[in-house]
N, C-alpha and C positions, 0 to 999 in steps of 0.2 A: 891671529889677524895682525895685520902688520899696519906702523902709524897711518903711513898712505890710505890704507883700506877705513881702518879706523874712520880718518879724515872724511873722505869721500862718503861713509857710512854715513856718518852725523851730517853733513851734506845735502846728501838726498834722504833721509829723514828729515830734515828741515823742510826740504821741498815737497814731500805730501804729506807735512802738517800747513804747510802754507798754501797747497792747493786744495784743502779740504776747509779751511776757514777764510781763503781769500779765493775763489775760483773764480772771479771773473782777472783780476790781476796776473793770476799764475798763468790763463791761458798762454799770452802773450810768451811766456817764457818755455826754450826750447833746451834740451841736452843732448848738446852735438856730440858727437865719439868717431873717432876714425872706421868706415863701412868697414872694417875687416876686423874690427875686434867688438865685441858685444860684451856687456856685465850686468850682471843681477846681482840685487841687493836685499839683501832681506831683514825681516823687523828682529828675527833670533838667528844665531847660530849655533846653540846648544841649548837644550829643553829637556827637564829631568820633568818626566810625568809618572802618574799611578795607573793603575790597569784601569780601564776605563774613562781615563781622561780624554776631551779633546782640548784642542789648540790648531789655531786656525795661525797658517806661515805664510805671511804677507809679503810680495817680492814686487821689487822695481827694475825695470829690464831698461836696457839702454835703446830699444828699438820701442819702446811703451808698448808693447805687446805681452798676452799671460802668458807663462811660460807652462811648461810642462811640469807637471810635478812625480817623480816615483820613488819609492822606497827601496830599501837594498834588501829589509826584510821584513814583507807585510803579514808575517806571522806575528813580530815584535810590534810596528806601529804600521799601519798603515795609511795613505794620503789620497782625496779623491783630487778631482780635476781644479777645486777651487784652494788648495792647498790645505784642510782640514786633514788633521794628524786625529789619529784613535790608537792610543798605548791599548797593545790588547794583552802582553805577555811581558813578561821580566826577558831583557837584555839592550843589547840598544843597536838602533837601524838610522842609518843615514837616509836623512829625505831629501830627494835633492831637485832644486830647480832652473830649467833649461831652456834657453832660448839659441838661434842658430847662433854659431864662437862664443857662447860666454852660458855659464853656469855655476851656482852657487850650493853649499850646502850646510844643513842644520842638520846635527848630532841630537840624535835623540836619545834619552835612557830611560827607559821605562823601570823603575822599583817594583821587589819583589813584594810583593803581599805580606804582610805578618799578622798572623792569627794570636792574639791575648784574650788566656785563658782565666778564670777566675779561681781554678786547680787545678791541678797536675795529679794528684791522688785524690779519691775519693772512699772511705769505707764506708758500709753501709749493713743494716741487717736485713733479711728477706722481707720483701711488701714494703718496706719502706723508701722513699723518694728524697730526691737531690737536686736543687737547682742548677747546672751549668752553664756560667753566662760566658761567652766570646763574642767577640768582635776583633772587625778586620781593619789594617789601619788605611782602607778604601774607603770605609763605610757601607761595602756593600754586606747585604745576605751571605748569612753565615750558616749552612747545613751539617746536619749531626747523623755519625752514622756508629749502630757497634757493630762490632764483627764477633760477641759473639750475646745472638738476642735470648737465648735458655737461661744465659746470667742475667744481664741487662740490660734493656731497651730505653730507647731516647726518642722522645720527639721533638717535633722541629722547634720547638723553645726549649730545648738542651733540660727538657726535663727528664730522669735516669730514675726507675724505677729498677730495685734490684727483685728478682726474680728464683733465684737459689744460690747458694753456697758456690765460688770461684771467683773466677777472674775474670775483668772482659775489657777490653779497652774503646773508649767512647772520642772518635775524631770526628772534630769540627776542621769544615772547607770552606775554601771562599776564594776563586782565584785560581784555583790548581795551586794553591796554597795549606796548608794539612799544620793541625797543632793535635797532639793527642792528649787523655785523663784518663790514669790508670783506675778502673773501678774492683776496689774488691766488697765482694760481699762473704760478711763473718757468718763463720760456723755460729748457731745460737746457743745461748744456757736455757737448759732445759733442766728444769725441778719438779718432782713428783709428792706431793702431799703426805703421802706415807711409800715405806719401802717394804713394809709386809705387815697383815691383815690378815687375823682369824674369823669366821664366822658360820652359822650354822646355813643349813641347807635352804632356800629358797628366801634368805637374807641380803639385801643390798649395802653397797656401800659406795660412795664417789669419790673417786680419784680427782683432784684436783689437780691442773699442772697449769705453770708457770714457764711463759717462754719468750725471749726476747725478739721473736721473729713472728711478722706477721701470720706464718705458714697456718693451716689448720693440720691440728695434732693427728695421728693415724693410730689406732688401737687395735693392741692383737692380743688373744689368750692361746697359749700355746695349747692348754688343753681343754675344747670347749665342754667338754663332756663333765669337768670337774666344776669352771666358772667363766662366767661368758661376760665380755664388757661390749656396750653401747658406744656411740662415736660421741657422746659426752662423758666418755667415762667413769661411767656408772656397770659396777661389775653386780652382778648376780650368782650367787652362789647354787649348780646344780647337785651334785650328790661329794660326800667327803674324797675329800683326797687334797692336793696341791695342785696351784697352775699359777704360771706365771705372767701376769700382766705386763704388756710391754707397749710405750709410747713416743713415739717416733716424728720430729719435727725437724725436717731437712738434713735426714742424717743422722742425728742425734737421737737416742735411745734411753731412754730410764726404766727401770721394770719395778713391779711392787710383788713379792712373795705373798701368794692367797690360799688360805688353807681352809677348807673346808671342814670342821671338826665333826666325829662321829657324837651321836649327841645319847645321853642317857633315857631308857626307857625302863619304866618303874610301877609294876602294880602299885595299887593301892595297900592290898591282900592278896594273899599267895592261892589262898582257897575259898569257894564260897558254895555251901550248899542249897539245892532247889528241890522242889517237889517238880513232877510232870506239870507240866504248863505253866508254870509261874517265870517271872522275867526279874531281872534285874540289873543294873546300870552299874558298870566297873568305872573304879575310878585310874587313872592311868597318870601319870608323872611324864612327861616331855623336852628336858632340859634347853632342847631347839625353841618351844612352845608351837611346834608345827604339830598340825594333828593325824595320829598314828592311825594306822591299816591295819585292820581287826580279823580276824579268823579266825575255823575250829579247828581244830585236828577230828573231829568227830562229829557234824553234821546230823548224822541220827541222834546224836545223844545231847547236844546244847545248838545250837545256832547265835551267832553274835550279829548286831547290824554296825553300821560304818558310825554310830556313836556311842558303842560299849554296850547296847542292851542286850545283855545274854537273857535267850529263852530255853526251858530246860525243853527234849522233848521226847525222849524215853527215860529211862532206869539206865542207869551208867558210868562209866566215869569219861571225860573228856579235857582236852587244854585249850583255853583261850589264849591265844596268841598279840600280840600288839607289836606293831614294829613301824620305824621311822629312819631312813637314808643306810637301811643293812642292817641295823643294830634291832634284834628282836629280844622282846620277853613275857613268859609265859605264867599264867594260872590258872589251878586246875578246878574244874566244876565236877560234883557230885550230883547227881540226879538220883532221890528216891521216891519212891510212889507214895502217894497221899496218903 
């Protein structure tokens, strides 16, 4: 603006501050200008606003009439009929106002939004949560979005809940303005109580596991026919052999070797003689202490029931048998007549 303008500026600035506190004085007072040349004068000529702003552009026209007011770009700011400017976008738009020969104009610039973050990286272990605070230098509402929710998800108070093992990147908006926070979530330690475990046939034991991630652990026996484990970890021992328990929390794998041992079985006495009809009760050894499955080889000549009691019941000879998870052993009964 040049001193003349300047001048004339502060001028008629003076003159509707003096008609707005002296109006009945001011009437009197006229601003002649040669009919062919007209001028407007306004309160700005350059105005840096935020997305959202308004500002109201006050003009004095050398005809005392309101002029026209239009923007060059009402994407960037734009202006209604009473000269209110609205910054809707980062760039800047001339508004300009017009009366017949004479027009003026205010440079406007709208600033680009800046979204601060309160981190840029975040680790996290599965199940567990993280504050993300931003803000926009508007003031206005700041939304949160991931792009990838199987890792982890945010809601609208930037709180980031991780979900599994990866990567996911967590942007906050405000403006058509974008800041983003790189989220990774860690692989967990995962710890098994024991890594191998002998025990006899229908014997429990519990696995205890240790895991830095909120996940719930997943339990598998490779072989369930040898030993089977519960979703708490509790294995059961079914018939001798080996199998291997395995515990799995987001990936992560521990196993514990479980063997099932064949277990000793042990008469008392190798032989026991009987008269026809008389009974008597074997004693049997178990090293499992599970209780063994009884049989003859000879039916006609002794009978045994499911707690050792051998009955003789002709003349003869026969084996009583005892056995526990495959492992059998035998003694023999004599039967003579009374």
């Amino acid at each position: 603006m040049s001193k003349k303008s300047k001048l004339l500026h502060i001028i008629i600035t003076t003159l509707i501050m003096a008609s707005v506190l002296f109006p009945s004085m001011m009437s009197s007072v006229r601003i002649h200008a040669a009919p062919s040349v007209g001028f407007v004068l306004l309160n700005s000529y350059s105005k840096t606003l935020k997305i959202g702003d308004e500002f109201y552009l006050a003009a004095i026209t050398s005809n005392g009439k309101k002029p026209t007011f239009k923007s060059s770009s009402s994407k960037i700011a734009s202006v209604n009929t009473y000269g209110k400017i609205t910054a809707k976008k980062p760039g800047t738009a001339k508004i300009t106002a017009k009366i017949k020969n004479g027009e003026a104009t205010c440079t406007v610039k709208v600033e680009a939004t800046k979204i601060q973050l309160s981190a840029r990286h975040i680790s996290l272990e599965n199940g567990y949560s993280a504050q993300l605070k931003a803000s926009a230098s508007t003031g206005h509402t700041v939304t949160f979005r991931s792009n990838k929710k199987s890792i982890a998800v945010v809601d609208e108070h930037g709180i980031i809940t991780a979900k599994k093992p990866g990567t996911a990147t967590i942007t906050a908006t405000a403006d058509h303005a974008a800041a983003s926070c790189t989220i990774t979530v860690k692989k967990p330690r995962v710890s098994l109580s024991k890594s191998s475990v002998s025990l006899y046939r229908k014997r429990m034991v519990h696995l205890a596991v240790k895991s830095s991630s909120k996940s719930t652990p997943r339990w598998k026996s490779n072989k369930k026919s040898v030993a089977v484990v519960d979703s708490n970890g509790t294995v059961t021992a079914i018939k001798n052999g080996t199998a291997i328990i395995t515990v799995t929390v987001d990936g992560v794998s521990k196993s514990c070797e479980v063997t099932v041992k064949k277990p000793t079985v042990t008469f008392e006495v190798s032989e026991i003689t009987l008269t026809v009809g008389k009974k008597k009760n074997v004693k049997v050894s178990v090293s499992s202490g599970n209780k063994p499955i009884f049989s003859s080889s000879n039916t006609s000549i002794a009978t045994v029931d499911e707690d050792g009691t051998v009955l003789a019941q002709d003349v003869g000879k026969a084996y009583i048998y005892a056995s526990e998870d495959g492992v059998k052993s035998r003694m023999r009964v004599i039967v003579k007549q009374k």
